[in-house]
Structures are given as C-alpha cells and as structure tokens.
ZAMARGU-4260 file (C-alpha; in steps of 0.2 Angstrom, whole numbers, plus 5000, padded with zeros to 4 digits):
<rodrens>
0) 5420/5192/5740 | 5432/5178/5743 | 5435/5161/5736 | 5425/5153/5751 | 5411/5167/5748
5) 5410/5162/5731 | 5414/5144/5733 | 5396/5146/5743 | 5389/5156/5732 | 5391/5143/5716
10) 5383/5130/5726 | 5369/5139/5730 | 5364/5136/5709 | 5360/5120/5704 | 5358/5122/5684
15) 5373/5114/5683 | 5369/5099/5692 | 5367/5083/5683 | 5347/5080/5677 | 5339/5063/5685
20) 5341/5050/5675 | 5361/5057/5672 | 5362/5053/5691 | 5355/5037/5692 | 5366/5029/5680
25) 5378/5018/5687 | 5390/5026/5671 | 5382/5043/5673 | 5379/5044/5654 | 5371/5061/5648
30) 5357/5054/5644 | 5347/5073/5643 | 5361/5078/5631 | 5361/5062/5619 | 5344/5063/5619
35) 5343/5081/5614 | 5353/5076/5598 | 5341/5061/5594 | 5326/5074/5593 | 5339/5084/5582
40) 5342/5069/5571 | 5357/5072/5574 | 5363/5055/5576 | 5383/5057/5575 | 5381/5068/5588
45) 5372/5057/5600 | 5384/5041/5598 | 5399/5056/5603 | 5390/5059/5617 | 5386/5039/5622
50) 5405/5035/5617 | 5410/5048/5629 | 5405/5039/5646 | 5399/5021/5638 | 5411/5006/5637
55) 5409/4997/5622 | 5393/5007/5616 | 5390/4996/5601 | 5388/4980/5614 | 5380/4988/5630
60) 5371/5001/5621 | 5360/4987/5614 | 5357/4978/5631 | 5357/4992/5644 | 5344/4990/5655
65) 5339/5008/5658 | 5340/5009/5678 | 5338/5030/5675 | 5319/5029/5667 | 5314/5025/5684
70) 5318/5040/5689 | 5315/5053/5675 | 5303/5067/5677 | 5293/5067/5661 | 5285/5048/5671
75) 5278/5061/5682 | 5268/5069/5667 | 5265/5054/5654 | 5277/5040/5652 | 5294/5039/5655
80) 5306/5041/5640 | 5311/5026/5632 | 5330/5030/5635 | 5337/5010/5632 | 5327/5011/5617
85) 5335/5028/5610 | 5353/5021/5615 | 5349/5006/5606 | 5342/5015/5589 | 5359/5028/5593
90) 5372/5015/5590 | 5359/5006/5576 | 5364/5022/5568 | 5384/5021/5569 | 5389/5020/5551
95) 5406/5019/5556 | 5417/5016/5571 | 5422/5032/5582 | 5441/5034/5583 | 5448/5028/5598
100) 5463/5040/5606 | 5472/5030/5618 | 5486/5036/5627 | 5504/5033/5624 | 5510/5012/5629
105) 5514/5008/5647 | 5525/4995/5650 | 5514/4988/5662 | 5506/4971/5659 | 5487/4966/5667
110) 5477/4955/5663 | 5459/4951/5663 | 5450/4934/5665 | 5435/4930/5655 | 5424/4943/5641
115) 5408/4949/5650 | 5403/4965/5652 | 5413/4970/5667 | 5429/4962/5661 | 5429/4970/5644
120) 5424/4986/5652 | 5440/4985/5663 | 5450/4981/5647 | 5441/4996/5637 | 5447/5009/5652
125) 5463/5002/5654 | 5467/5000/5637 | 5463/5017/5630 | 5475/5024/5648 | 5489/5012/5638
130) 5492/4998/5647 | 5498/4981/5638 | 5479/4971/5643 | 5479/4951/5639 | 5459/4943/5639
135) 5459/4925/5646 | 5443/4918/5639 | 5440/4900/5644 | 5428/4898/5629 | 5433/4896/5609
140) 5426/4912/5606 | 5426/4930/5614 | 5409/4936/5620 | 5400/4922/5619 | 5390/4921/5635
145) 5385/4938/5629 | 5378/4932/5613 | 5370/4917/5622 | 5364/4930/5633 | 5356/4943/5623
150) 5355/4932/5608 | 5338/4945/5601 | 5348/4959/5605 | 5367/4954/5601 | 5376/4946/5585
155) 5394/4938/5581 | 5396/4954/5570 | 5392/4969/5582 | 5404/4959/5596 | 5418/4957/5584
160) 5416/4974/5579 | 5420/4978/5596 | 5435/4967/5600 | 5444/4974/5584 | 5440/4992/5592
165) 5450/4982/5607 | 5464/4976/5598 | 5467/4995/5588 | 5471/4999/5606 | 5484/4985/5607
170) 5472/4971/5618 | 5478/4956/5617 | 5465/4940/5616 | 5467/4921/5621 | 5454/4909/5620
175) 5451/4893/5626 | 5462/4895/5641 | 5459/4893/5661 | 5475/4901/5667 | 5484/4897/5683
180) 5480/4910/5697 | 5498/4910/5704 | 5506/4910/5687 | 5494/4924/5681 | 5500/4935/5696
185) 5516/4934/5693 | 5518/4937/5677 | 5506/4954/5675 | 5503/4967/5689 | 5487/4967/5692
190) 5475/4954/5686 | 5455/4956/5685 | 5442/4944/5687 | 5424/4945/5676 | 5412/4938/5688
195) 5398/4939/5679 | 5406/4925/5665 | 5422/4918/5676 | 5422/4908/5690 | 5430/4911/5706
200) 5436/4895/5710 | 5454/4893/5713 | 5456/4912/5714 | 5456/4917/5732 | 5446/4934/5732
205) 5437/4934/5749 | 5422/4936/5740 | 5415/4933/5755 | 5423/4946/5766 | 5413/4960/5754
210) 5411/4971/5771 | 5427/4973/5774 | 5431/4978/5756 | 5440/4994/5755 | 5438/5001/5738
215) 5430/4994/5722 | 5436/4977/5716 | 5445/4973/5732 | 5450/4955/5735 | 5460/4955/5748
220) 5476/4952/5738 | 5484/4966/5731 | 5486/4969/5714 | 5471/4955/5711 | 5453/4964/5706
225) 5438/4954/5704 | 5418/4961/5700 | 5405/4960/5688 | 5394/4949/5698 | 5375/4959/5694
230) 5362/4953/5684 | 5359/4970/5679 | 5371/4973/5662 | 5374/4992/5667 | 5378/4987/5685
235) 5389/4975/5678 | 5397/4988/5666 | 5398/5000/5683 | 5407/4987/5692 | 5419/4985/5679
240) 5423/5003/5678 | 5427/5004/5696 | 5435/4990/5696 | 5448/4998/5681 | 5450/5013/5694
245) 5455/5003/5705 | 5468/4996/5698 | 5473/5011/5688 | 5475/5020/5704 | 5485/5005/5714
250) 5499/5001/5698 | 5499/5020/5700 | 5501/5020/5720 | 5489/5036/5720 | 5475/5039/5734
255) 5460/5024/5731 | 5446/5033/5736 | 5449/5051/5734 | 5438/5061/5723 | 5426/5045/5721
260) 5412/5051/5732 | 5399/5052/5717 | 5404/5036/5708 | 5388/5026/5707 | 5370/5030/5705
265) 5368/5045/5719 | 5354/5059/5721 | 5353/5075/5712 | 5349/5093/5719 | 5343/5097/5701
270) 5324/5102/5703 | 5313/5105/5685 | 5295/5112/5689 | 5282/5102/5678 | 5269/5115/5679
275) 5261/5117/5663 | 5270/5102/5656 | 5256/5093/5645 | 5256/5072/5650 | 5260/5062/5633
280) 5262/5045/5633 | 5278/5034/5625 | 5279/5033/5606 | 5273/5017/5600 | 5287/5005/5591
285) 5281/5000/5572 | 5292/4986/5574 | 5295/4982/5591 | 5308/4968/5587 | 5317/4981/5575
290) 5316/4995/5587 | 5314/5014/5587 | 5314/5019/5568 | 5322/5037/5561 | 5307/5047/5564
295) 5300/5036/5578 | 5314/5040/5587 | 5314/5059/5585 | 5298/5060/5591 | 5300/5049/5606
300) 5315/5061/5608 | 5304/5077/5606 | 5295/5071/5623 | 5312/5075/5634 | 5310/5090/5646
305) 5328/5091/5643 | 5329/5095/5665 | 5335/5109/5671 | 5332/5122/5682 | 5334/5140/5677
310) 5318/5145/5685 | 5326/5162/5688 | 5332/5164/5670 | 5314/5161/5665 | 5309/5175/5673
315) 5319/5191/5672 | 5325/5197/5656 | 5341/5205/5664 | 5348/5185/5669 | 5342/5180/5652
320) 5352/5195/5644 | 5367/5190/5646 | 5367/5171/5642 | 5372/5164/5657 | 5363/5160/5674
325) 5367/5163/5691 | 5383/5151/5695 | 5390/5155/5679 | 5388/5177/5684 | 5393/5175/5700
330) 5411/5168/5693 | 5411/5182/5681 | 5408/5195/5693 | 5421/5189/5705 | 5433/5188/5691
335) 5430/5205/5687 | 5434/5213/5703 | 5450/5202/5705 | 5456/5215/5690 | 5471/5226/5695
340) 5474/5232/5677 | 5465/5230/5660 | 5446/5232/5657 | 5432/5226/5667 | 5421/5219/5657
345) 5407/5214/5669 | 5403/5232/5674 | 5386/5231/5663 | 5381/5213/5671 | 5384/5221/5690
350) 5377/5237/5683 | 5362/5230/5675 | 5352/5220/5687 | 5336/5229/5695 | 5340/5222/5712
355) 5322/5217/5713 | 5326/5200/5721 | 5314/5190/5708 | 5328/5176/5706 | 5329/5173/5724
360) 5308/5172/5726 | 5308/5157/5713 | 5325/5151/5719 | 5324/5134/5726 | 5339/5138/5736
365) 5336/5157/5739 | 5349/5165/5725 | 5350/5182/5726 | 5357/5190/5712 | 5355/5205/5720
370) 5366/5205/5733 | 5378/5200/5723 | 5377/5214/5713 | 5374/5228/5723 | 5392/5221/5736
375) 5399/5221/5718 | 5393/5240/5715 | 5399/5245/5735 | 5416/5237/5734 | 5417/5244/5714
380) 5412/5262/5720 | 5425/5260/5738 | 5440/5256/5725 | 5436/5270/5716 | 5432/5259/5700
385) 5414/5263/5696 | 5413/5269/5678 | 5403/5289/5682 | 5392/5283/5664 | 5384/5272/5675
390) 5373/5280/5686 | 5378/5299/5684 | 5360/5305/5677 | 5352/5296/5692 | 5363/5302/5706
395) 5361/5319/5698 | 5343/5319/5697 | 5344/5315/5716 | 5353/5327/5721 | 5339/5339/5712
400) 5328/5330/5723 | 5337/5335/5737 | 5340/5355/5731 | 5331/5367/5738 | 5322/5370/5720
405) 5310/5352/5727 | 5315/5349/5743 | 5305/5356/5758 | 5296/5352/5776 | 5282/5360/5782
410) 5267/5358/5794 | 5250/5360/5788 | 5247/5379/5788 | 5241/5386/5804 | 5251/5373/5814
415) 5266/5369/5822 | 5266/5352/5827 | 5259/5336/5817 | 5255/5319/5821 | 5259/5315/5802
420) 5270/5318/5788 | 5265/5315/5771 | 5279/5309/5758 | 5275/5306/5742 | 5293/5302/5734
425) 5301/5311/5720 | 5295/5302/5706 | 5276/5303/5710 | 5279/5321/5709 | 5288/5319/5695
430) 5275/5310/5685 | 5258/5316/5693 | 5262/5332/5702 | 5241/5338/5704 | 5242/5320/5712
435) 5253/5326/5725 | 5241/5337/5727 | 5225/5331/5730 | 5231/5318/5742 | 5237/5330/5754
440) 5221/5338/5754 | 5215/5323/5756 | 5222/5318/5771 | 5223/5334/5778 | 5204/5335/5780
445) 5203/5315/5785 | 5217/5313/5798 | 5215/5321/5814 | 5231/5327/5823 | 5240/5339/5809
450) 5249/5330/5792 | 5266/5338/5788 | 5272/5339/5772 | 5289/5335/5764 | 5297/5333/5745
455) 5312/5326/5742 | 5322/5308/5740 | 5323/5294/5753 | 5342/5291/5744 | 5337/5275/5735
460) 5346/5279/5720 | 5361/5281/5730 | 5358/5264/5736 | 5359/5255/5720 | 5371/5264/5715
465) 5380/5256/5728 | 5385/5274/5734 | 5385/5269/5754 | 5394/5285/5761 | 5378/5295/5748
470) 5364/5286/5757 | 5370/5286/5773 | 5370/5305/5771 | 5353/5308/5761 | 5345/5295/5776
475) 5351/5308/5789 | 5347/5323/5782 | 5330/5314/5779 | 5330/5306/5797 | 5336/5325/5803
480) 5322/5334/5798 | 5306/5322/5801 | 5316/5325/5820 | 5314/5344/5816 | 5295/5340/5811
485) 5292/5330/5829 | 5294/5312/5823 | 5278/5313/5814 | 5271/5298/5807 | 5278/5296/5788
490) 5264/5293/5776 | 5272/5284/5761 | 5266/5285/5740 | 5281/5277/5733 | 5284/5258/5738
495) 5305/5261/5734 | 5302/5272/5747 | 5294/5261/5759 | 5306/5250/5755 | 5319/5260/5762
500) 5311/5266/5775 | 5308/5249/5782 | 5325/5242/5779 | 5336/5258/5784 | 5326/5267/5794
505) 5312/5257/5803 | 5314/5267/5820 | 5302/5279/5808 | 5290/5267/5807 | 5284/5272/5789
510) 5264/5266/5783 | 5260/5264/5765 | 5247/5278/5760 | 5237/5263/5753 | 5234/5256/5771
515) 5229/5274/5775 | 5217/5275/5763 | 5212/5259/5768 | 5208/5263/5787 | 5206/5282/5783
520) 5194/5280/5767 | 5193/5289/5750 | 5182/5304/5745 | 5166/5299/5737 | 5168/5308/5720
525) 5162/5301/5702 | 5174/5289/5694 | 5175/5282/5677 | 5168/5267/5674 | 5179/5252/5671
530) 5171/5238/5664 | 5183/5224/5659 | 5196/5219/5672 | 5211/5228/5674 | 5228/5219/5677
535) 5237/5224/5691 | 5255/5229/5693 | 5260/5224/5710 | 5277/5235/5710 | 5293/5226/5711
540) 5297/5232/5729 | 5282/5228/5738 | 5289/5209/5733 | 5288/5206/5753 | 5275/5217/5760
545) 5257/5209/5756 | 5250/5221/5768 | 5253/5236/5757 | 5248/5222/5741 | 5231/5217/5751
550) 5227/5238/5753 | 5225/5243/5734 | 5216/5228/5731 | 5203/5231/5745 | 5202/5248/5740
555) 5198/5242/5721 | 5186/5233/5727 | 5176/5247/5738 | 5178/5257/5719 | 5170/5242/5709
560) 5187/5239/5696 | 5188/5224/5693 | 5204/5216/5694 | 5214/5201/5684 | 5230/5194/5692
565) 5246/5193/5681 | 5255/5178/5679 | 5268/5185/5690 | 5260/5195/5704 | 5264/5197/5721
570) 5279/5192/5728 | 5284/5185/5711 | 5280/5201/5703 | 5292/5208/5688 | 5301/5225/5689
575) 5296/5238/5677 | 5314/5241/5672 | 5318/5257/5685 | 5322/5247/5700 | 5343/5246/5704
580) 5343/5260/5691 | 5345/5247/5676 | 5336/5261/5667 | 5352/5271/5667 | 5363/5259/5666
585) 5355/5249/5654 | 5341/5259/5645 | 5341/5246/5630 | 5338/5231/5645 | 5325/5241/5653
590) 5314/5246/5640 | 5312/5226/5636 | 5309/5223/5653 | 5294/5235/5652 | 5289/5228/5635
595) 5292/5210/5642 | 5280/5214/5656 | 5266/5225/5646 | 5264/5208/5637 | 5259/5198/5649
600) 5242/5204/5647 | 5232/5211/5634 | 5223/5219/5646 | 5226/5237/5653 | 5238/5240/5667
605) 5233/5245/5685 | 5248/5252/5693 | 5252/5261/5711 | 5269/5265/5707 | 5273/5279/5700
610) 5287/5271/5689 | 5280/5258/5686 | 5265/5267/5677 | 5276/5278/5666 | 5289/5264/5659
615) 5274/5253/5657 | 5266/5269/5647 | 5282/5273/5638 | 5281/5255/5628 | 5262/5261/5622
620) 5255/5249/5636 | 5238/5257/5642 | 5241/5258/5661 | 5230/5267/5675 | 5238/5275/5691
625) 5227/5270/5704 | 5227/5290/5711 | 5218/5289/5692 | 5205/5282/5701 | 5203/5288/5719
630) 5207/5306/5715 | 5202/5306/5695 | 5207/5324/5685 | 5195/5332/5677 | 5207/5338/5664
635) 5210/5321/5658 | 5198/5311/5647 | 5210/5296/5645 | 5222/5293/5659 | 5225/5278/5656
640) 5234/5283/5639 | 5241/5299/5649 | 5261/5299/5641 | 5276/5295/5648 | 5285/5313/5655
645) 5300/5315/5648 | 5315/5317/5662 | 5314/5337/5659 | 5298/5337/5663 | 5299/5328/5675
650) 5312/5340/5685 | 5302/5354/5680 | 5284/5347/5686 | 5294/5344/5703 | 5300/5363/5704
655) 5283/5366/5698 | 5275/5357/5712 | 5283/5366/5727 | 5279/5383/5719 | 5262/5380/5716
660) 5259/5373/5736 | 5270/5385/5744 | 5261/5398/5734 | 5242/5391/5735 | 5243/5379/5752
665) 5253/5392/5763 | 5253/5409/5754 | 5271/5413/5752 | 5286/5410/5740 | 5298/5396/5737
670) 5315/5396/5744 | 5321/5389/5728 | 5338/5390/5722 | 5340/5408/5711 | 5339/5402/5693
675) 5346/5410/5677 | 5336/5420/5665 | 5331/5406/5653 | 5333/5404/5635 | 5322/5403/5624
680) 5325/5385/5615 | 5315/5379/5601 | 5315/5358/5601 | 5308/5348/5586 | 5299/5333/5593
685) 5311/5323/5586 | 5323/5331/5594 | 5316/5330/5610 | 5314/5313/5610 | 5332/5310/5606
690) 5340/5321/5619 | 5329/5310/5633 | 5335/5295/5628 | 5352/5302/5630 | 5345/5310/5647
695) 5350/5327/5642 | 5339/5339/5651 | 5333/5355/5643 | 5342/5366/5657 | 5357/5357/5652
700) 5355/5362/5635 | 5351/5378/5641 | 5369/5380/5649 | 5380/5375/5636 | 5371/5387/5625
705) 5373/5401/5637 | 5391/5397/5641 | 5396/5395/5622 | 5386/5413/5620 | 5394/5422/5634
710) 5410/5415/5633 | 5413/5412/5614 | 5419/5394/5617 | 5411/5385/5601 | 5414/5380/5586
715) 5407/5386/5569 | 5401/5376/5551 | 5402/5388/5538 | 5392/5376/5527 | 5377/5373/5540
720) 5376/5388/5549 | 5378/5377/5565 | 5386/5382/5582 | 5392/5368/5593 | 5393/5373/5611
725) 5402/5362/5625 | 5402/5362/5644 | 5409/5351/5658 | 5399/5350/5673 | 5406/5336/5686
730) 5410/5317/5677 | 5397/5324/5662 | 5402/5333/5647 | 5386/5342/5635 | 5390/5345/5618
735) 5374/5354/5610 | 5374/5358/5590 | 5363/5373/5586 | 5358/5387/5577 | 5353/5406/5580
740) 5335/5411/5577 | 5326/5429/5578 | 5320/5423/5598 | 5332/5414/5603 | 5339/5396/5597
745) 5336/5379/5588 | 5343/5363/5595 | 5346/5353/5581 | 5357/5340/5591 | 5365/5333/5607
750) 5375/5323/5617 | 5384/5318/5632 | 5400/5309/5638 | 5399/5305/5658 | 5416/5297/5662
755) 5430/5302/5673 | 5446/5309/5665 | 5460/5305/5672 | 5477/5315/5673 | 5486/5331/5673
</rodrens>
C-alpha cells in the first residue's frame, strides 16, 4: 500500500467527519462535543470546548441564533436539540474567565472601526495572533448597539467582561471617534470595517462590486477589509472571522484562499442511522426568560445522538476490540508495514480480523476491512515477516487435510466415470464424520449419472493466512484431480468452500449441496419434533450468495422447523469467530465473537456450517446442524446439545472417516500414511481441555514422549517424579511434563512455542 492507496483508503471512512450541526455553523463549533459535556455536567469542560472555536463566548454565546438546529438529526426523531439554549446556559455557568494565550506582540498596527460582532471578532482573532489592534467606536460606549440589540439577552457587565478579556491581550479602545479613512490607512496596515454597527460612508469599499470580490473582506483597496453586514449574529461573527483571515494572511503576504475550501456552513458525508432511535420531544424551560436550569439542561443534553457513524464497529467485535475504527486501523496497518527494524505491533489487528466482509455490507461507502488485512497478511508473509505463531496450527491442520491419512478421490464403486463429485470439506468431516456419510449415500441413490467422492481441503486456510504461493498449490492439486475424476460436477457442504470455489475456481462450476437437496429432495425418515422457532445462523461466507440462503430455508420448511430470523442474518450475518482464522490467531477474540453472536437470541441455534455449529456449541449455546435434521442419528437423543470436538478429535474423526468408507463403501484398505505404534496416554479432563486450547494435538503429545523415551532427551524432578520431554517439528516447539505409569504414561501438562529462530 502506498500513500495514494491509503490516502484513498481514509476517505473511504467518514467517523471522522464533522456531525450535522458542526457543519452548518458558520464557526464550525463542536456543538456534539460541548453538548456531550453538558449531559455530563461537566460545565468547564463545555465552555473549553465553546472557547475553542467561539469569539467572545460570553457575548455571542448568549445571542447565537443557532443556524445548526435546522439541520440536526435528533429533528428527524422528536424535536431538535435546543443547541442556542445550551450554549447560553454553558457560558451562564462560567464562574471565571478562561485564560487567554496570545501569541508573542507583532509590531504591526491594524485597526478596527466600530464594536459589533464582526468587528470585535476580528479584533479577538487578531489579537490573540499578537497584533497591536485599536477599536474606533463612534459611540460613548463599546458595545452598545449590542446591548440595544439584545437588551433581554445582553448587559453592561457581560460586555465589559469581554472587553477587559480584549485589553489582557493588549486591545486598545477609543470611543466617541469617527476616524478619517485616509489618515486611518496610513497610520496602521490594515484597517477593518464592522458593517453590522459602522457605516460605510466615506470609506470606499465597493461594497457594491461583491461579485468581483476575491477573498473574504475584500474591498477593493488593499490592506482595507470591511464585513459584518448579516442580520444573523453567527453570520456576522462568521464574516468577521474571515474577514481576520484575510487580513492576517495579506500583512503576512501568504496564499488568500488556499486551505479555505470548508470555511463556512458546507455539507457533511457524516451519515447516523436513526433506526430504533425513540422520538422525544424538547425539554420544557421552567423559566423561559432564565433559560435552561442545571438539571434542565442535562436532560435536554441526554437527548443528543452524539452523530456518528461507526455502523461497522457496532457490529463486529474484532473492530470494536481494538478501540479504533476503520480510518484510524487502516493508518496503523500501514505504519506497521513501513517497519524496517523494531517490533510490529499491528500483527494481532492484521492477524485478527475474520475476513468476513461485514464492515463493508453496512458500510455506507463500502470499507472493506478485509482487504486491507488479508494484502497486509500477503505482503507480511512475501517479506518474510509473518510471525509462524500466527497461523502455524491451522496451516498444519491443512496440510493433514491434504495427507494421505484424509485426502482421497474416488468414484462411486462399480464405476469409472461420474457426473458428480461430492465434497463435503474438512471440517464437516471433522465435526460430523457419520454425516459425511449418509449424505453420500444419499445422493448416490438420488442423482442419476455416478457421484464421486473426495476428502481433503479447498486451501482456504492458506488463503487467509495470506499464504498465496500455499493456495495457489492446494487449488491445483485440487483442480488436478477433479480433471483425473472427469470434471465431474463438485457438490459442496462447506460454504468456505463454496466460497472458494466460486472466487478461485469458478471454471469448476461448484453447487451448494443445499441447492441439491433442494432440486434432488431428502429422504423421508422420522424427525424430531421441533416446536418453538429455531434461529438460523446464516454462515458468514454465504454473506453474498442468497441462493444457497433461500435453499436451507425452503428445505426447513418442507421439514416443518420453524424458523426465527436474527438480527443480523443474511448478508449482514456475523462470523462465528473461525473465518480468516481469527480463531488461531486470536482464540480469546473469537470465543467472544461466538458468545457475542449466541446471544443474540435466546432461542436455539440452526446452523449449516460446520464451524459455525461447533464454536456456537463451544460457548454452551444449544445449536442444531441442519444434517441433525435431514439425516437425524439414531445414536443421538440431544444433538442440539452435541459438544464441541476437540481439535484431536477432530483429526482423528477425519482419519477415521476415510477408513470406515474405504473399508465399508468400497471394500478395501486406506492408503494412509504408516503410523507409529501409539502410546498409551492417560489425559485428565482437565488436562485435555488445556492442551486444546493451546491446540496441542494428542499425537503431538504422543511424539515428544516417544522422542524423549527413545532418545533420553528430558529432563527429570526428583521432588515430583515428573519427566519433561521436548521436540521441534517445523516453526513449533512441544514441551510435554509427564510421568511414567504401569501402561504407559500420564500427561499432567503441556505447551507449545511456534515462532521462528533465527541464527546460527
């Protein structure tokens, strides 16, 4: 990724773009973030944050007009928030004057005629940049239209408060003066002119040329500045502001209009979604004439949607996790590939995300975290900088998958030649291995033409891992032997899979078995009786095919279960926390993913993903596989409550698998691998439990112990009676603590470093 990429990809997020009623002011004051403090009662906090952008707070503060509530989102749902009101009960708060930080003196004199609004905004910019300012009033007294003005709003105290704010930053005021144009001009750099209080007689400012002005406060003469004339006080404060750009910018003979694009109300790309906001109407004022009271105003405050976006952050766990959002991930990921030497500190954020493409489905502009993640991953894994801790156990596990002890093809027996192949995926044979089974039965006696058979991996793993050069090579060993097979048809369980098939490989022309069932049928066999709906997982990567989403359901309801949607189903449906292989690099992240997702409903789980049923189960959630259902097992009285397999199990029920077909469906042996006698290993449950979550497998156990045996490397605790065995095996290192029994050995722990050493 480049600067321009990334450049690109920021804009894509707007979180950080200003909320509506920020925009619309003419000052741009952060209206959400004052507000937010108000409904805090935070009240020092909010005048910080109203100081920051507002000129003279304790004067306009009491008489801004607001322009933003015509624009603020919570109108939509109930009344708009009474913003003027807030700022007016802010600075009603100020027990004392904020410290004013100028800058150091300039030698340069301006000056500013008359004390509205816009002039003394001028002379609050300016001042505070340094410049010696002298105020021209024509009056006895400084502010005084102002006063006449806003005479419910404004007193002689709050006014002079401000001018002596003024004159800390080294204003100067005279009174009762009409200056001479000419004399003025010459005698100061740069004058202004208050419209909104002086008149512009005698001045010359071609107020009447405004087309032709070419930046803010233009007259026509330089170095002579003139505004203010708006009946709105905020516009007139606005013009005022500009105006002391201006002039800053030409005594400073910098660029006029550079970097000025957004000065002014303008439109955000910020979008809030108000579904589910509850409409509440304004809090009504005790005391109008007072205003907004302590806790009136807290309440009015509590009313604030505080605008953002973050629709993608409300949704996955993994953007949630690590307190940011996409704009803000995106920088750090790029950051952490511009690292020649040091630590990488964004590995777990690349490594983490489930590549499920949620964020870029509720999106308004299509971020997809995704991408980012998994180039991060390939360029990570190309520069050789992929940590092995990562993604070893998975890429491991595939390439069992791939081992003669799972993988095989093979026609139906008695044929030589099929019209279809059926592939259920290395995880539904993993989980559900009698499944496997009696769907290619099943099939076998339903589809006319021959259906071959073949275990093993589509490479997806690889995939995530960002290993390119690993999938290319796992999708043409797959692609070489369905050619073997005679291009048969590929008959899909697992939506991963699918997935792959369709994006990789789509000259195969993979169907979803749950389109076959729905053309091919079911068998017609007793099932158990579901009475209350069952919530249906709709897995992560079917996100964009509603064809395979539409099948299951139409196949639910030829088998009378009825169904409840989830909030998030379809093609906003969640991952279960095994997609992008979070789950390995990130087990902590995925199990509350799972959890997060089993709680959406209190109802049990319907799920067709073989994944997504066990890490849904794993968290206690009841969940049903819908093979449960079309094929249901005698042997089971509960499936729904059926236990997650361990990952040992797992392996083993897939060895297990091709034995039992090769042996029942065709009558001969396995070509598996030639396996060493095994040990015999006794596990407490406890014990168990702890080696997979470390994803230690029992044959890895089973080596180290063998190897320390044989060998004699291990270490001995006189005190405990304990061995402990070690053995490297590619980027993993087992270490296993055990104990010598009459048949053989006890585990009593276990653990595993997988990382790359590096030297001589």
């Amino acid at each position: 990724m480049d600067q321009s990429e990334l450049r690109q990809w920021e804009n894509r997020c707007i979180q950080d773009e200003p909320a509506p009623c920020v925009a619309a002011c003419p000052l741009h004051v952060d209206a959400r973030t004052l507000i937010g403090h108000v409904a805090d009662g935070n009240w020092t906090k909010a005048l910080t944050v109203l100081n920051k952008t507002m000129p003279l707070a304790g004067i306009l503060g009491r008489v801004c007009d607001a322009p933003c509530q015509a624009v603020c989102n919570r109108s939509k749902v109930g009344d708009a928030i009474r913003i003027a009101d807030l700022e007016r009960a802010c600075v009603a708060h100020a027990d004392r004057p904020q410290r004013v930080m100028p800058l150091p003196q300039k030698p340069i004199r301006v000056a500013v005629v008359g004390s509205g609004l816009s002039s003394l905004t001028v002379v609050w910019d300016l001042g505070r940049k340094g410049y010696a300012v002298t105020v021209f009033e024509a009056g006895e007294t400084v502010g005084a239209d102002l006063i006449r003005e806003y005479s419910r709003r404004l007193s002689e105290e709050v006014v002079e408060a401000e001018k002596e704010r003024l004159a800390r930053l080294g204003v100067r005021f005279e009174t009762g003066v009409n200056p001479d144009p000419e004399a003025l001009m010459q005698s100061h750099a740069a004058v202004y002119v208050g419209l909104d209080t002086a008149s512009a007689d005698g001045w010359n400012i071609g107020r009447e040329k405004s087309a032709s002005f070419r930046f803010a406060g233009d007259t026509g003469r330089d170095g002579r500045f003139a505004g203010g004339d708006h009946a709105s006080p905020v516009w007139r404060a606005a013009s005022g502001r500009w105006c002391a750009t201006s002039m800053d910018r030409w005594l400073q003979k910098v660029s006029m209009d550079a970097g000025r694009e957004k000065e002014g109300p303008f439109e955000t790309r910020l979008i809030t979604r108000l579904e589910g906001v509850v409409p509440l109407p304004a809090v009504t004022m005790a005391d109008p004439q007072r205003g907004f009271g302590d806790a009136e105003a807290r309440a009015e405050a509590d009313r604030c949607l505080q605008c953002e976006c973050l629709e993608c952050v409300k949704v996955c766990a993994y953007l949630e996790k690590f307190g940011g959002y996409p704009r803000t991930y995106v920088r750090e990921i790029y950051n952490n590939e511009s690292i020649v030497m040091g630590e990488r500190k964004s590995n777990r954020l690349v490594n983490s995300c489930s590549l499920c493409g949620l964020c870029e489905t509720v999106c308004p502009n299509d971020f997809a975290m995704q991408d980012i993640c998994l180039a991060a991953r390939q360029s990570m894994v190309e520069r050789e900088k992929m940590p092995p801790s990562a993604h070893d156990f998975a890429l491991r596990d595939m390439a069992f998958s791939q081992s003669p002890d799972f993988a095989m093809a093979r026609h139906a027996p008695g044929t030589d030649n099929s019209c279809y192949l059926f592939f259920p995926g290395c995880q539904l044979c993993a989980s559900a291995p009698g499944q496997v089974r009696r769907v290619y039965d099943h099939l076998r006696s339903e589809l006319s033409g021959g259906v071959a058979l073949m275990l093993g991996c589509c490479g997806a793993p690889a995939h995530w891992a960002g290993q390119q050069a690993l999938f290319k090579e796992a999708l043409e060993q797959w692609q070489t032997t369905w050619v073997s097979l005679g291009r048969p048809q590929p008959i899909v369980a697992c939506s991963s899979c699918l997935q792959m098939f369709a994006r990789h490989l789509p000259e195969v022309d993979a169907i979803s078995l749950w389109e076959v069932f729905e053309t091919a049928g079911i068998p017609g066999v007793m099932r158990p009786r579901i009475d209350a709906p069952l919530a249906i997982q709709d897995p992560c990567t079917t996100r964009d095919d509603p064809g395979v989403q539409d099948a299951v359901r139409q196949l639910l309801s030829w088998i009378n279960v009825p169904i409840e949607p989830l909030d998030l189903e379809r093609e906003r449906t969640e991952c279960c926390g095994f997609g992008g292989l979070m789950q390995n690099a990130n087990p902590e992240l995925a199990r509350e993913v799972a959890e997060q997702r089993g709680r959406r409903s209190s109802r049990d789980y319907l799920a067709y993903c073989a994944m997504c049923r066990d890490n849904l189960a794993a968290t206690g959630k009841r969940t049903w596989h819908l093979l449960d259902l079309i094929f249901p097992d005698p042997d089971l009285s509960d499936p729904a409550a059926r236990p997650r397999p361990g990952w040992s199990c797992r392996r083993e029920n897939r060895q297990r698998l091709k034995e039992e077909l090769c042996r029942q469906v065709w009558g001969d042996a396995p070509n598996g691998s030639q396996a060493e006698p095994s040990l015999h290993i006794h596990l407490e449950p406890s014990v168990e439990a702890l080696l997979d979550s470390r994803r230690i497998l029992e044959s890895d156990v089973q080596r180290v112990i063998r190897h320390a045996e044989n060998d004699g490397e291990r270490f001995f605790n006189p005190e405990t009676g304990h061995r402990l065995g070690m053995l490297r095996t590619g980027h993993a290192t087992f270490w296993v603590i055990y104990s010598v029994t009459a048949d053989g050995f006890a585990v009593h722990n276990a653990y595993a470093h997988r990382m790359e050493v590096v030297g001589p």
